[in-house]
MARPA-857572 format. One line per 3 residues: number of its first residue (from 1); their letters; for each residue x negated, y negated, z negated of C-alpha. Coordinates in Angstrom, 3 decimals. Each point is the difference from the previous one (the first is absolute). Example, Ala and Ser with C-alpha at 12.3 -4.5 7.8 and 13.67 -1.06 7.14 Angstrom:
BEGIN
1 = as = -12.300:4.500:-7.800 | -1.370:-3.440:0.660
This chain:
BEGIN
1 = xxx = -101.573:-110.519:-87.141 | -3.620:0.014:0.632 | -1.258:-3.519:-0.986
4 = xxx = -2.701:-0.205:3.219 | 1.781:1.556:2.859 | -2.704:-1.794:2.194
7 = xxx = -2.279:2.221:-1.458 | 2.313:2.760:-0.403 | 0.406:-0.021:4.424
10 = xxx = -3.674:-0.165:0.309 | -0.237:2.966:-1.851 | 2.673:1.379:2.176
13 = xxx = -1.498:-0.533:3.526 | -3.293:1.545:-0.776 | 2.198:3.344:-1.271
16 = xxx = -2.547:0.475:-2.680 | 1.354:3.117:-2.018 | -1.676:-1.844:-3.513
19 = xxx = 2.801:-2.086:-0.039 | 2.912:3.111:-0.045 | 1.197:-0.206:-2.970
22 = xxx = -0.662:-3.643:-1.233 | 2.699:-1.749:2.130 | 2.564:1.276:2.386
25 = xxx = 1.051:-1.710:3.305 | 3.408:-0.607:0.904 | 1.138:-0.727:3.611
28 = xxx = 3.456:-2.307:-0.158 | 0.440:0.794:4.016 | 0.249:3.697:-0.609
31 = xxx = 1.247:0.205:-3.489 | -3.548:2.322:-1.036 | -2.470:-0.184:-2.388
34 = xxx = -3.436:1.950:0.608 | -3.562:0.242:-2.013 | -2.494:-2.216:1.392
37 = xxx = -1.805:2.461:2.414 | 3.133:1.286:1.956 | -1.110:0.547:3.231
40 = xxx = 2.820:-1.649:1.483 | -0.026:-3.612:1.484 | -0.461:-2.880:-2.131
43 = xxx = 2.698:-2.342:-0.766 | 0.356:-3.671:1.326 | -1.271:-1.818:-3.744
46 = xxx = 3.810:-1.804:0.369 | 1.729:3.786:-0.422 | -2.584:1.369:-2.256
49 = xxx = 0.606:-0.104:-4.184 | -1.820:1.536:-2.434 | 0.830:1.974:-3.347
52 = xxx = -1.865:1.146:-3.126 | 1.461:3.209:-0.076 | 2.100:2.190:1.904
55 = xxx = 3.469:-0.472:-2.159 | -0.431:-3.697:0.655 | 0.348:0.346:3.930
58 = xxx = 2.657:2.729:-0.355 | 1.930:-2.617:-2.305 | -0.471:-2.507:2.671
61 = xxx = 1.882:2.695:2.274 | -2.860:1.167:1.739 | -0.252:3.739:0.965
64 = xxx = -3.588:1.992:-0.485 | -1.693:0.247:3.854 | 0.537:3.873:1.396
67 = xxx = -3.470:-0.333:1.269 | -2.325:-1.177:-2.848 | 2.422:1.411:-2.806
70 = xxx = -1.422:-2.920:-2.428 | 1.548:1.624:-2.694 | -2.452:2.697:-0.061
73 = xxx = -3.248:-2.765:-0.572 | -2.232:-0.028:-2.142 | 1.177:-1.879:-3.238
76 = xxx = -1.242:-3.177:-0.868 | -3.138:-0.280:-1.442 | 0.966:-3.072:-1.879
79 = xxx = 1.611:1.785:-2.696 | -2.576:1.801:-1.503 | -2.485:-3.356:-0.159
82 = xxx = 2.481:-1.577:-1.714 | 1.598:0.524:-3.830 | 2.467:-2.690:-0.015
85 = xxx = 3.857:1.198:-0.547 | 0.808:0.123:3.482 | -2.805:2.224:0.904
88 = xxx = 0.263:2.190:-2.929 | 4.120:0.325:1.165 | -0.938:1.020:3.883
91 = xxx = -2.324:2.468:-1.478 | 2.834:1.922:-2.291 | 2.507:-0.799:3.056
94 = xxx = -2.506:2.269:1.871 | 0.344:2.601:-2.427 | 3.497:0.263:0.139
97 = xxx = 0.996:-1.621:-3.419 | 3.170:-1.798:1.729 | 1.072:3.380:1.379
100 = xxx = 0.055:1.954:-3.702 | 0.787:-3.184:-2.355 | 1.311:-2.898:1.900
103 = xxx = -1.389:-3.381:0.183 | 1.081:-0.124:-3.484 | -2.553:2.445:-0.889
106 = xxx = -2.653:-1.395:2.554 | 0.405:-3.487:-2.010 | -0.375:1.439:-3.578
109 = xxx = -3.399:1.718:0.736 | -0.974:-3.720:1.155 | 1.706:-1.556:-3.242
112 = xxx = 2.074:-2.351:1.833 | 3.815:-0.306:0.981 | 1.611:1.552:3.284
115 = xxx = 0.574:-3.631:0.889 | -3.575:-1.586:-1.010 | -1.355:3.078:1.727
118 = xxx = 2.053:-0.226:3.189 | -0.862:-3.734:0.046 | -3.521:0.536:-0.041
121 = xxx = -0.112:2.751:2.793 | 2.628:-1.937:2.562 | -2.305:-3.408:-0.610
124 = xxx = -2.502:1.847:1.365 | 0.956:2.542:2.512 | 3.819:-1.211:1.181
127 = xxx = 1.175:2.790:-1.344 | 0.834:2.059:-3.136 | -1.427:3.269:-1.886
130 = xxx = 3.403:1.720:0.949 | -0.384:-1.196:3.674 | -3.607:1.097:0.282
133 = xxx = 1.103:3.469:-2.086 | 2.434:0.528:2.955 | -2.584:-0.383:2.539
136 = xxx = -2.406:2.240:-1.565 | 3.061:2.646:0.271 | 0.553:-0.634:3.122
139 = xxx = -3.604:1.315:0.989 | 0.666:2.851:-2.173 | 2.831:1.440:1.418
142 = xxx = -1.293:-0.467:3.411 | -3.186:2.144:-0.985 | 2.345:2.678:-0.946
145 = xxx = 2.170:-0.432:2.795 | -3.154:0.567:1.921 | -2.307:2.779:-2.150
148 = xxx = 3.169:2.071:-0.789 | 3.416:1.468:1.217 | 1.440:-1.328:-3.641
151 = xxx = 3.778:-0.787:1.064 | 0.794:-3.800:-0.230 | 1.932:-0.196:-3.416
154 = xxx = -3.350:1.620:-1.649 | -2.435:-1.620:1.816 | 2.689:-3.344:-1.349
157 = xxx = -0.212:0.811:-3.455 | -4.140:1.108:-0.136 | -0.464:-3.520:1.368
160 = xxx = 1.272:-1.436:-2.753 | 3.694:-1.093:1.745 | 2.571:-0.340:-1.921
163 = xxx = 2.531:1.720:2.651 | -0.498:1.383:3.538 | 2.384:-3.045:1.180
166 = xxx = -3.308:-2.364:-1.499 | -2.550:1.957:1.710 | 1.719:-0.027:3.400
169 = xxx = 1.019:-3.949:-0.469 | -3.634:-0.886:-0.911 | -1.561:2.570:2.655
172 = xxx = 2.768:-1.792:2.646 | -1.278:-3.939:-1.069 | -3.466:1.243:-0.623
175 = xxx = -0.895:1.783:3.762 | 2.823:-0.634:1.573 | 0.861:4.046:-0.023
178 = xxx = 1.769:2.884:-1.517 | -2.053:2.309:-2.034 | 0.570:2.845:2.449
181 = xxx = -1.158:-2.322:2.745 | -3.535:-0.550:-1.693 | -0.176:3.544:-0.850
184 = xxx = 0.391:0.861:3.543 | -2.973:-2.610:0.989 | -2.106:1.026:-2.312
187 = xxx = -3.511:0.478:0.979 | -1.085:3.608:-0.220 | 3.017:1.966:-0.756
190 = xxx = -1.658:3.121:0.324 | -2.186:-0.985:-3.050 | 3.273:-0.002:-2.018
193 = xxx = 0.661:2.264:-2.907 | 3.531:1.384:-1.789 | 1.380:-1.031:-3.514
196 = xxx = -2.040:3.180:-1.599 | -2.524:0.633:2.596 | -3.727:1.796:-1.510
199 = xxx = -3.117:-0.912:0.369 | -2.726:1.323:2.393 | -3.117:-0.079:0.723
202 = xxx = -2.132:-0.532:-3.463 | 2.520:-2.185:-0.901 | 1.723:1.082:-3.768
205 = xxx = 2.991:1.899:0.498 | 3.263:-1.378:-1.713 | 2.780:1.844:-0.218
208 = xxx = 2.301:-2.289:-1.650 | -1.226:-3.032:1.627 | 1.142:-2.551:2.573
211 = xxx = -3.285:-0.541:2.808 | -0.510:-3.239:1.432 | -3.266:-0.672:2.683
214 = xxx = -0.432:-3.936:0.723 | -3.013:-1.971:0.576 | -0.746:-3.114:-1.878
217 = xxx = -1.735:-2.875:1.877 | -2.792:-1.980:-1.451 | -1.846:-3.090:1.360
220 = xxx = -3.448:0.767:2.198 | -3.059:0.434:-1.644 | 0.876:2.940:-1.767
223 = xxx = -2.487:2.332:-1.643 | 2.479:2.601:-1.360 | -2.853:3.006:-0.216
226 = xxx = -1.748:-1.806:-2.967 | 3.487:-0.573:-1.845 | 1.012:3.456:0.171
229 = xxx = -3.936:0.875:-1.249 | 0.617:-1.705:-2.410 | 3.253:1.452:-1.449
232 = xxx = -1.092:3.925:1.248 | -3.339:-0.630:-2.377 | 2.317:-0.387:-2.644
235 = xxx = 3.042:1.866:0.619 | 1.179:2.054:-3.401 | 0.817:3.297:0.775
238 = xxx = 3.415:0.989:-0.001 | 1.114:-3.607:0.817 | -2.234:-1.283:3.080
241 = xxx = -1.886:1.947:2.454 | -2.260:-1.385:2.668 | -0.414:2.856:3.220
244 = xxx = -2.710:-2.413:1.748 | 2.517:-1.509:2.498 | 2.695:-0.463:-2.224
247 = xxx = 1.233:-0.920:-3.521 | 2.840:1.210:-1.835 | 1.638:-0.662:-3.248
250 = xxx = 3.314:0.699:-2.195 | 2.150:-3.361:-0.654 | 2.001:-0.955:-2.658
253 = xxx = 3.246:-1.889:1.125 | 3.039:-1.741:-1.243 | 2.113:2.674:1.308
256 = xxx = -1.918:3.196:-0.311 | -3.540:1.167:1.557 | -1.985:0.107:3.038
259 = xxx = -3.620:1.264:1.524 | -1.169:-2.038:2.544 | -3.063:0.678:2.551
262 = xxx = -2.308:-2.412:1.787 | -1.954:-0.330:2.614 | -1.271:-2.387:2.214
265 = xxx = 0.454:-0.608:4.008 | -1.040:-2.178:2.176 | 3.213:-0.876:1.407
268 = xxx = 1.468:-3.661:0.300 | -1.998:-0.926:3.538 | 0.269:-3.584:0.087
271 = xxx = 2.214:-0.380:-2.770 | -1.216:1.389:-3.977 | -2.087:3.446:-1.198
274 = xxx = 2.316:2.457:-1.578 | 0.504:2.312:-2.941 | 1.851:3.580:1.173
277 = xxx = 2.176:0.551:-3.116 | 1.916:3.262:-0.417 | 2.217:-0.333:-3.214
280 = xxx = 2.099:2.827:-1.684 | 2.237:-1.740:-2.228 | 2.766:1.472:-2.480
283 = xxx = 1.710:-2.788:0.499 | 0.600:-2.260:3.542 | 1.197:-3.118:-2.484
286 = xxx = -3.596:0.155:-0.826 | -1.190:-0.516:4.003 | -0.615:-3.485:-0.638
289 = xxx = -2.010:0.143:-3.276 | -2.090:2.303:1.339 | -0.890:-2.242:2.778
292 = xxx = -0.687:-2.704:-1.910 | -2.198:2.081:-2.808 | -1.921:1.200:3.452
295 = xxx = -1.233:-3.457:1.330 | -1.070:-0.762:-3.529 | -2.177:2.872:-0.437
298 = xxx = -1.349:-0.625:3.295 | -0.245:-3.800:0.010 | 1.611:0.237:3.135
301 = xxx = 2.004:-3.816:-0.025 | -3.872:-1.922:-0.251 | -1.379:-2.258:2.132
304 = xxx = -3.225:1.196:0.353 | -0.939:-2.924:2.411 | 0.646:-2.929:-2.942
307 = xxx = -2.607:2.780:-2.119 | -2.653:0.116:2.299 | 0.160:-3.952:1.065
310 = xxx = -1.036:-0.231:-3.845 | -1.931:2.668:-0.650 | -2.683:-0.451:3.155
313 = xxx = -0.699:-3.306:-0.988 | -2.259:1.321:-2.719 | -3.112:1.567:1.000
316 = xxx = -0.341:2.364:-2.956 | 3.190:1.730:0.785 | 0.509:-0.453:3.752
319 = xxx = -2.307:3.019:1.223 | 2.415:2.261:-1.888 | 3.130:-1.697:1.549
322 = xxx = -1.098:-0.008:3.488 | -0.685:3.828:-0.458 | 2.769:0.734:-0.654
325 = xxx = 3.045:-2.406:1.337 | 3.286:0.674:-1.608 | -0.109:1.584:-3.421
328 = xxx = 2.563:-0.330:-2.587 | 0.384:0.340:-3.545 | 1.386:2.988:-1.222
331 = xxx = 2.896:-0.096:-1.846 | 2.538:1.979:-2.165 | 3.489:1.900:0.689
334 = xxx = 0.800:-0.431:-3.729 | -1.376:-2.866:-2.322 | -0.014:1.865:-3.098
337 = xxx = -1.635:3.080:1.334 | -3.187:-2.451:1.631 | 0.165:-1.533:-3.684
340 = xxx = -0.733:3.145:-2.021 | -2.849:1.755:2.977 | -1.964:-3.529:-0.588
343 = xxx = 0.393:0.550:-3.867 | -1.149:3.226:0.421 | -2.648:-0.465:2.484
346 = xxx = -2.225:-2.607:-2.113 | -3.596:0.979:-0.580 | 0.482:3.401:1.717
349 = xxx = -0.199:1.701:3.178 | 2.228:0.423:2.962 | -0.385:3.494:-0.338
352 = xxx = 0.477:-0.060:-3.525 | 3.515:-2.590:0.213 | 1.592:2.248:2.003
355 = xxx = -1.005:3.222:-2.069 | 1.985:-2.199:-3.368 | 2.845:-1.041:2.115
358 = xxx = 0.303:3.413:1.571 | 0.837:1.284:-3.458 | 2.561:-2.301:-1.004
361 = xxx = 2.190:0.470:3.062 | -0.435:3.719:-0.555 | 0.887:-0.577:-4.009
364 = xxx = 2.635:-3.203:0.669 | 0.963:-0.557:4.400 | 3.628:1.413:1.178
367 = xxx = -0.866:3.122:1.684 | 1.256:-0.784:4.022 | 2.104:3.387:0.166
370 = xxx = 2.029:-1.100:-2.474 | 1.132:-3.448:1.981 | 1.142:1.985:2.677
373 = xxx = -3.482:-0.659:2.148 | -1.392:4.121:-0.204 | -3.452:0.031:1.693
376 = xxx = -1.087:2.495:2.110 | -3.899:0.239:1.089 | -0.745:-3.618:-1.243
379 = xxx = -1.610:-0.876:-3.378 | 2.464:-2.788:-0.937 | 1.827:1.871:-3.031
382 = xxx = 0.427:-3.045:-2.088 | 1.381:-3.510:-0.916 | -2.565:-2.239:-1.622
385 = xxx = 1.591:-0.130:-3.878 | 2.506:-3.845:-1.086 | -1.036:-1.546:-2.987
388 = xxx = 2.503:1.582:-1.707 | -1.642:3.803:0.558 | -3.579:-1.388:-0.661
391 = xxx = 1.212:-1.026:-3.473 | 1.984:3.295:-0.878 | -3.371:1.698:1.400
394 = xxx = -2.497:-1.825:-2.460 | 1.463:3.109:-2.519 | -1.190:2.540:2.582
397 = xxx = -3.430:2.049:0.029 | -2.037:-0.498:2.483 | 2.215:-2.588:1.780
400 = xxx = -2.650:-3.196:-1.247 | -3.010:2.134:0.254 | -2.290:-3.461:-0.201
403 = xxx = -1.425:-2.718:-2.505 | 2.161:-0.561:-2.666 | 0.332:-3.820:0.461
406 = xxx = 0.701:0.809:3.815 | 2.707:1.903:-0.859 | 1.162:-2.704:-2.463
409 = xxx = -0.548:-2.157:3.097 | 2.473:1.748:2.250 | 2.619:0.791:-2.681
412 = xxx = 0.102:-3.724:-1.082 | 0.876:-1.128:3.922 | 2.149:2.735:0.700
415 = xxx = 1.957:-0.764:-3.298 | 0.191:-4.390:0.741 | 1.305:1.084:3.617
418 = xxx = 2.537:1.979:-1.226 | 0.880:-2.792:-1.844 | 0.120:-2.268:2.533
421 = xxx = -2.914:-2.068:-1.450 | -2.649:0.858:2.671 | 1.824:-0.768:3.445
424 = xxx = -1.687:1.754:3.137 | 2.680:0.237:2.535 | -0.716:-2.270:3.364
427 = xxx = 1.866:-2.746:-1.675 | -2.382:-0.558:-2.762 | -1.930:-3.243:-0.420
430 = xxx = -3.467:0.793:0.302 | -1.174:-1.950:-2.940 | 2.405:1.111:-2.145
433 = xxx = -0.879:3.516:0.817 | -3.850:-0.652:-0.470 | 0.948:-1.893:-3.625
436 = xxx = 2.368:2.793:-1.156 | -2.919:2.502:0.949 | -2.394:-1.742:-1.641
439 = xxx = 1.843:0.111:-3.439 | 0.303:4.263:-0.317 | -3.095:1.520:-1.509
442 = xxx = -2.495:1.259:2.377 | 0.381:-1.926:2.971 | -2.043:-2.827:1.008
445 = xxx = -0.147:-2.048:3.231 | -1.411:2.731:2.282 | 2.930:1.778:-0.436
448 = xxx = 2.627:-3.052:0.155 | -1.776:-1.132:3.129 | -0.327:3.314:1.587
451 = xxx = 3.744:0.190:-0.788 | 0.824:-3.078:1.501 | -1.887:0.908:3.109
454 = xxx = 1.432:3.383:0.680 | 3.597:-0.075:-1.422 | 0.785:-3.608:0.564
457 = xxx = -1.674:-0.962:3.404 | -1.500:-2.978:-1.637 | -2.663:-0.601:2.843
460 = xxx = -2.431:-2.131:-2.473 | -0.122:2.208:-2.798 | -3.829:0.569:-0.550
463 = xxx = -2.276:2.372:-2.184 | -3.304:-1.661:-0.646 | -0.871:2.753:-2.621
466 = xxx = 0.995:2.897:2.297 | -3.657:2.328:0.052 | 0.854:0.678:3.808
469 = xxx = 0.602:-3.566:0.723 | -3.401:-1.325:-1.728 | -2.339:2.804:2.130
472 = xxx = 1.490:-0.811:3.024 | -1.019:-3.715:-0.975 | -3.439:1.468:-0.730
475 = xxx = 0.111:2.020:2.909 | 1.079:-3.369:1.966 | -3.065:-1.987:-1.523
478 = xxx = 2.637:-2.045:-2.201 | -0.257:-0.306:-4.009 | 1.725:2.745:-1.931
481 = xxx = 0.386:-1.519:-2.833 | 3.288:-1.095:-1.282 | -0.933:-3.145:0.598
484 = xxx = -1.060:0.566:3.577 | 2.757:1.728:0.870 | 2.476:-2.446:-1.283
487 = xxx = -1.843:-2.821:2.235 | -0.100:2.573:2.904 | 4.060:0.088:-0.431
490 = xxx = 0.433:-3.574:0.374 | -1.187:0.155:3.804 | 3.161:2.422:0.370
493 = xxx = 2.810:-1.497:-1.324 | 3.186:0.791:0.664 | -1.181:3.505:1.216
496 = xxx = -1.897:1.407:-3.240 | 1.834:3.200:0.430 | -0.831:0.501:3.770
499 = xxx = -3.373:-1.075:-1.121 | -0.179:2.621:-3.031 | 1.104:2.837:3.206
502 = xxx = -2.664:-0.793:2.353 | -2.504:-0.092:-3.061 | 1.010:3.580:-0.696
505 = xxx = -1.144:1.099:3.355 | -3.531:-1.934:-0.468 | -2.473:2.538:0.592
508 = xxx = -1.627:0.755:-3.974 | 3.310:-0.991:-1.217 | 1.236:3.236:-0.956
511 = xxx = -0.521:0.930:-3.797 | -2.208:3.167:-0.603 | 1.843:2.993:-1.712
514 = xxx = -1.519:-0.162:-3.766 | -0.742:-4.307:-0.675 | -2.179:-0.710:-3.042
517 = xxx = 1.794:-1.053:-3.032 | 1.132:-3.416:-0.256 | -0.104:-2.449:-2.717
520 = xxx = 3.187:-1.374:-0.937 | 0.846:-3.070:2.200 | -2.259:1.711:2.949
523 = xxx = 1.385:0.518:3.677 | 3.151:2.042:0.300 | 0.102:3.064:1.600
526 = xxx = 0.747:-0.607:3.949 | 3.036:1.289:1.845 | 0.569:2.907:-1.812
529 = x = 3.876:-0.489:-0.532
């Protein structure tokens, strides 16, 4: 359990949403656990315990509250700031590596022993990866129990279950219900869709593909309209398109593909902001990866409060922060993908990044219609290319239409990921990823660092070279220099990335279309990738 539950029932009484997510409370009188802000009376401090996770508190043989469903929070920011093995498990958990490979898998990707591992994770949450697994499939299947008209023994098995007799035990311990029982309560039934249902509206049309509409809470402030700027500006054609109020993108998953849209709302009243997600998926086993690739992209498990008590204590950077309350670091769907735009986008444009990267999905990405995802009036035709296509394309014309020691560049990392030797999955040890970078040819430590930023969630990676970064110090009335910049990051420590985002929306920041040349050594190239 929590080791201040003092604290913990504070936290409780004032119903502050911030906290959903970090703890859960847990009401011995009723047998309940709920997130922080549940609207329902507090506890008396004797009946009230308090849990790390939700798995813990349904191992303690608590059930999840009907009314503040806390398994639907916001996840913990906690484990993206950290890198230690625990973290680095609840992040693959999250990503469904239990589901497809066991907890044998989940513990070789972390290098240690199902029994070292599960020591490591009950010592610190009461519970085990297989427990915690379990209660991430729980909220699955209740998301397709309420989003679809899936019968139970498919909705079971897309959930990761092993049998429908599992799924209706755990659904039974977990909310105290039958399946059909929380599909019948569900909250907007009409908003349902069938198994095979299309798309409408200017949504892309799928005609093999499963459809799934949720919302995905985040913690208040939220700026989502400069995150999904941010990706529409540079959205490659044929693999990401940004309408204005939405973004939407093809996925690669363990199971098969997806296209996702986004857009934001303003829902969540007291409670979090929201992401509307509608997902077409080829496969519902792939529901939860999907999820979890989401929130990354969108930064949508930070705590932007912890950011901004840092960040506004420094005058240089405050102005920017108070402007804008709430903005995250963008992130990545698919590590090896962010790897090879940031190769790609040194020392040139945004423009001119997505023009290269255009033409190697057209010469090496999985054409969608072939996955079983055929699009009708939208633009997303392709997957974004693995490793092991970007190597078989370096042969092709026209496919690495750039500087030959760019080229060499991306061909090097896509061949030492193949190969295991480059590791950018969400289980990766952020220094270890930036020193394996930093031995291929061609990348230096704007790229590791940018890396580490988008595809890792490491909130204090920092790029003091980064062109964009140093105007907006010169646009701030800070030193540009390297040096400068480098003191400048000190003030902003552990939040270098969320610094490096609000930087980026400095007014002068932005890098102009043609930059003089550079000497070797001078700044890098700013936010192309």
């Amino acid at each position: 359990m929590i080791d201040d539950p003092d604290r913990c029932y504070e936290a409780a009484r004032s119903r502050d949403p911030r906290f959903d997510g970090w703890f859960f409370v847990a009401v011995t009188s009723t047998g309940i656990y709920c997130r922080p802000s549940c609207p329902a009376r507090t506890p008396k401090r004797e009946n009230a315990r308090f849990y790390p996770t939700a798995a813990a508190a349904q191992r303690a043989g608590f059930r999840a509250c009907r009314r503040c469903r806390p398994d639907a929070t916001p996840g913990s920011p906690e484990w993206n700031v950290r890198a230690d093995v625990v973290a680095r498990a609840m992040r693959l958990v999250r990503d469904g590596v239990v589901d497809r490979e066991g907890v044998a898998g989940l513990a070789r990707r972390l290098g240690y022993s199902v029994r070292q591992l599960d020591r490591f994770v009950t010592a610190e949450l009461g519970t085990g990866p297989l427990a915690i697994a379990r209660a991430q499939r729980c909220q699955t299947a209740r998301i397709l129990l309420e989003c679809t008209e899936l019968p139970v023994a498919e909705v079971a098995f897309a959930s990761g279950f092993s049998s429908v007799r599992q799924c209706n035990d755990t659904i039974r311990q977990t909310f105290a219900d039958t399946p059909s029982g929380l599909r019948g309560r569900a909250p907007a039934p009409s908003g349902r869709r069938g198994p095979a249902a299309a798309a409408t509206g200017d949504g892309p049309a799928c005609a093999h593909a499963q459809r799934i509409r949720l919302r995905l809470a985040a913690r208040r402030p939220f700026a989502p309209a400069h995150l999904l700027a941010y990706l529409g500006t540079r959205a490659v054609p044929g693999v990401e398109e940004h309408t204005g109020t939405a973004y939407r993108r093809s996925l690669r998953l363990p199971h098969g593909a997806g296209v996702v849209t986004l857009s934001a709302t303003g829902h969540g009243g007291h409670l979090s902001a929201s992401v509307d997600v509608d997902l077409h998926l080829t496969d519902l086993r792939d529901l939860t990866s999907a999820v979890s690739r989401c929130r990354q992209l969108l930064d949508l498990d930070a705590d932007p409060v912890a950011v901004e008590d840092t960040l506004l204590r420094d005058p240089l950077i405050a102005p920017l922060v108070a402007t804008t309350p709430g903005l995250r670091v963008p992130g990545a769907v698919d590590g090896f993908e962010l790897a090879v735009r940031a190769v790609i986008g040194q020392h040139v444009s945004v423009a001119g990044a997505r023009s290269v990267v255009r033409r190697l999905v057209s010469a090496a990405g999985e054409p969608l219609s072939g996955v079983g995802l055929g699009i009708g009036a939208g633009l997303i035709t392709h997957l974004f290319p693995t490793a092991a296509a970007v190597v078989a394309a370096a042969g092709v014309d026209g496919a690495f239409a750039m500087p030959t020691r760019r080229r060499d560049a991306v061909v090097a990392l896509a061949r030492a990921v193949e190969a295991g030797d480059v590791v950018l999955d969400q289980g990766a040890d952020p220094g270890e990823l930036r020193r394996s970078l930093l031995a291929l040819p061609g990348i230096g430590p704007w790229t590791a660092e940018y890396v580490a930023m988008r595809a890792l969630r490491d909130p204090d990676a920092y790029l003091p070279s980064d062109l964009a970064v140093r105007r907006a110090l010169t646009a701030l009335g800070g030193r540009s220099d390297i040096v400068g910049a480098v003191a400048a990051g000190n003030a902003w420590r552990p939040w270098r990335s969320y610094a490096t985002a609000y930087l980026w929306t400095a007014p002068g920041a932005s890098v102009p279309a043609k930059p003089p040349t550079s000497p070797a050594g001078a700044a890098v190239r700013g936010a192309a990738a």
